[in-house]
FIDREN-912839 format. One line per 10 residues: number of its first residue (from 1); their letters; for each residue x, y, z of C-alpha. Coordinates in steps of 0.05 Angstrom, whole numbers, plus 5000, padded with zeros to 4 digits. Each point is the difference from the previous one (the first is absolute). Layout:
NUM = a = X Y Z | ... $
//
This chain:
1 = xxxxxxxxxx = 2053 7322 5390 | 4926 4966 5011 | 4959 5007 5061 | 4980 4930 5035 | 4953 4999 5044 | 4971 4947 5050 | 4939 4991 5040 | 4954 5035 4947 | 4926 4981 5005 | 5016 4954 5061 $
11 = xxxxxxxxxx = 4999 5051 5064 | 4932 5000 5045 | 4984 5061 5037 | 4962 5006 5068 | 4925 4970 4979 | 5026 4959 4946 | 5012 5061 4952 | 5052 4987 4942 | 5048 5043 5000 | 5028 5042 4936 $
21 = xxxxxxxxxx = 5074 4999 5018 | 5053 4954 4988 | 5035 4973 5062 | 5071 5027 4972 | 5027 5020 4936 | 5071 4984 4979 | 5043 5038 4958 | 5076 5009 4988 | 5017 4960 5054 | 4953 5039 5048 $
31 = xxxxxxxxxx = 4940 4976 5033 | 4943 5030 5027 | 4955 4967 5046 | 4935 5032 5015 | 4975 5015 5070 | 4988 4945 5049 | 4948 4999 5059 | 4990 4944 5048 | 4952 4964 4957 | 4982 4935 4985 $
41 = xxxxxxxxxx = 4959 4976 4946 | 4967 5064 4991 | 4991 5012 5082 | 5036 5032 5055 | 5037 4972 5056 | 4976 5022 5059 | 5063 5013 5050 | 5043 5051 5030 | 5051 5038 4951 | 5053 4940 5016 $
51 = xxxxxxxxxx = 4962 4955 4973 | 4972 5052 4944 | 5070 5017 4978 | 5028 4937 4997 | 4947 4972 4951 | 4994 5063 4960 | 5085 4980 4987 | 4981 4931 4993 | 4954 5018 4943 | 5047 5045 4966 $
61 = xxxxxxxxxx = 5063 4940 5012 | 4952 4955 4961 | 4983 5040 4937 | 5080 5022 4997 | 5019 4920 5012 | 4943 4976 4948 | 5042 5057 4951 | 5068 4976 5017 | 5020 5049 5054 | 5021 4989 5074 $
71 = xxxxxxxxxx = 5004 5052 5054 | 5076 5021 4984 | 4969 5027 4937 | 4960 5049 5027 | 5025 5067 5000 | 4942 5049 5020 | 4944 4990 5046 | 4930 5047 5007 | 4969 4992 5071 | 4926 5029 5008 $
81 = xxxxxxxxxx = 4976 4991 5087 | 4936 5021 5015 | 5024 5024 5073 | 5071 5032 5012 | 4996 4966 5069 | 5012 4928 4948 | 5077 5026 4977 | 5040 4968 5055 | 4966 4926 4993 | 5003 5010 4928 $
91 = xxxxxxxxxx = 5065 5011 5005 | 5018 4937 5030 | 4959 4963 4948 | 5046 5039 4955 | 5064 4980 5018 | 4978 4924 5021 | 4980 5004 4915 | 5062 5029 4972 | 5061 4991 5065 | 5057 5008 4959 $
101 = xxxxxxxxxx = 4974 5025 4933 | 4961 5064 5027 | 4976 5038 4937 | 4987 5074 5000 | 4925 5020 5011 | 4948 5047 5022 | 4946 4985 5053 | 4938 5042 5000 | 4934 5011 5043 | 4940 5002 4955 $
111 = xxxxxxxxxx = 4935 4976 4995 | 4990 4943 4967 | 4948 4968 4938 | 5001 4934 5040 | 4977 4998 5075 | 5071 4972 5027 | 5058 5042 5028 | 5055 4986 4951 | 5021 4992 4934 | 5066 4996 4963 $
121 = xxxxxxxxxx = 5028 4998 4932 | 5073 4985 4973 | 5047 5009 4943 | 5049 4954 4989 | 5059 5005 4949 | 5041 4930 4973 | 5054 5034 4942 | 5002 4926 4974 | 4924 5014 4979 | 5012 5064 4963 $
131 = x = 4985 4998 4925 $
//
């Protein structure tokens, strides 16, 4: 079994910083896509947590897509809100995303390294990948 990863040496950080991490590693038919904020080109996108969430999915849909995964591959989602008060528009968000393939998850309030109010991660299994 090797490791593949993708996105190495290509992610910006808030202020332009280069970031250390891949944007997912593969293995065994599993794939794990690091987390997502509502950036763009190294900058956050200013907006309410609609608007947050849906481009902090967007950004994880894009990395999985670029590795050959679609959103009925994913299999576990990690949810950090920076305000409890953001879980029932996240939720919709969430199910406009996923509708008839919900995965399991976790959603979390925390502070966060990047001034935004979500971000989201996701593992995503394909058993015609494995080996």
């Amino acid at each position: 079994m090797s490791i593949k990863r993708y996105g190495t040496g290509s992610g910006i950080g808030t202020g332009g910083q280069k970031l250390p991490f891949a944007k997912a590693t593969e293995a065994d038919g599993w794939l794990f896509v690091s987390g997502q904020t509502p950036m763009t080109d190294g900058e956050v996108v200013e907006g309410g947590i609609i608007e947050q969430s849906r481009l902090a999915f967007e950004n994880c849909l894009t990395i999985m897509k670029d590795a050959g995964y679609g959103v009925e591959d994913v299999v576990h989602v990690t949810a950090v809100l920076t305000d409890a008060r953001y879980f029932s528009s996240f939720n919709k968000v969430f199910a406009e995303i996923f509708g008839d393939h919900p995965p399991a998850r976790i959603c979390s309030v925390q502070d966060l390294v990047v001034d935004c109010k979500v971000e989201v991660d996701m593992k995503c299994f394909r058993a015609d990948r494995r080996g």
